[in-house]
C-alpha positions as CSV (number, residue, x, y, z in Angstrom):
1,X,-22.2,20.1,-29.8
2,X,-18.6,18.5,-29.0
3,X,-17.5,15.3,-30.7
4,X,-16.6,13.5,-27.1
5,X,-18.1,13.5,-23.2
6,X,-14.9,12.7,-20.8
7,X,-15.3,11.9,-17.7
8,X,-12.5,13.3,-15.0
9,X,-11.4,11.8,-12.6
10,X,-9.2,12.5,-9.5
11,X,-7.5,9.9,-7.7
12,X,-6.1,9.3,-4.3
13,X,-3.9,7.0,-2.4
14,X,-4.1,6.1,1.2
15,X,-1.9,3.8,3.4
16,X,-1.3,2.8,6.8
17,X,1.1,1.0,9.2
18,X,0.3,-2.7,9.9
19,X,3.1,-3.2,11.7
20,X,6.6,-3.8,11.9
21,X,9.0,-6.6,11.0
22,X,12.7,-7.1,11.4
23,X,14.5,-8.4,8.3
24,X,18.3,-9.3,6.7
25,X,17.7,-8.9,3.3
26,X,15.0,-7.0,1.0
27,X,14.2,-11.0,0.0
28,X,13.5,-11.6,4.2
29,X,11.5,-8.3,4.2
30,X,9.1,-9.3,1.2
31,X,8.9,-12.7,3.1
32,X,7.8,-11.5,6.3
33,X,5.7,-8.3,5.6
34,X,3.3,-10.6,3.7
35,X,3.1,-13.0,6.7
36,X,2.7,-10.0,8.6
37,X,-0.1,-9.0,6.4
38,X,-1.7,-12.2,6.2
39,X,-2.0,-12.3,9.8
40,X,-3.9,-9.3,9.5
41,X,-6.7,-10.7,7.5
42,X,-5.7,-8.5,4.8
43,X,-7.0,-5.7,6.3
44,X,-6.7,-2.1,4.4
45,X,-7.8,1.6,5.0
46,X,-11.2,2.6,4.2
47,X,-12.8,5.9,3.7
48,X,-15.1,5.4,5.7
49,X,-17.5,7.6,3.7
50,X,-20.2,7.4,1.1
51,X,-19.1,9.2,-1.9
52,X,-18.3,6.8,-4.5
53,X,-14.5,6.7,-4.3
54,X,-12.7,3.7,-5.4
55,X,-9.4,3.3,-3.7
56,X,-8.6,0.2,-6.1
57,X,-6.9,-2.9,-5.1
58,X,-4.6,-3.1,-2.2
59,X,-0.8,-4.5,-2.2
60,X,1.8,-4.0,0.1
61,X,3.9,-0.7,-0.5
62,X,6.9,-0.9,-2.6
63,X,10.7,-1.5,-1.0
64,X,13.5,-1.3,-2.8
65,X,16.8,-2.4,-2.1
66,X,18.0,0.8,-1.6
67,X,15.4,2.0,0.7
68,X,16.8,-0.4,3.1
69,X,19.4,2.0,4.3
70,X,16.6,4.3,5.9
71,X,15.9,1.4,8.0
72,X,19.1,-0.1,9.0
73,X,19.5,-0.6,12.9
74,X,22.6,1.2,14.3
């Protein structure tokens, strides 16, 4: 007989587009895409199935400063 039982466990992210908001600074950004949020009654993905998954506690998805060049307006 073995000395421990693990369970193992798979794990999964999902995400979705709320929106979009027009900022001048990653400070602006953080400000306005949790308005944006907000206005959304916090609303998040589901999985719409039965199976037991646990998708965990929602946030908004991370933006660094330098990410802000992919989403500069030319």
């Amino acid at each position: 007989m073995s000395k421990y039982i693990i369970p193992v466990y798979i794990q999964t992210t999902a995400s979705t587009v709320i929106g979009e908001v027009e900022c001048d600074s990653l400070a602006d950004f953080h400000v306005k895409a949790e308005a944006l949020w907000k206005s959304k009654d916090y609303d998040h993905p589901s999985t719409n199935i039965h199976n037991g998954f646990d998708l965990n506690d929602w946030d908004l998805g991370e933006m660094s400063k330098d990410d802000l060049i992919h989403y500069e307006v030319v």
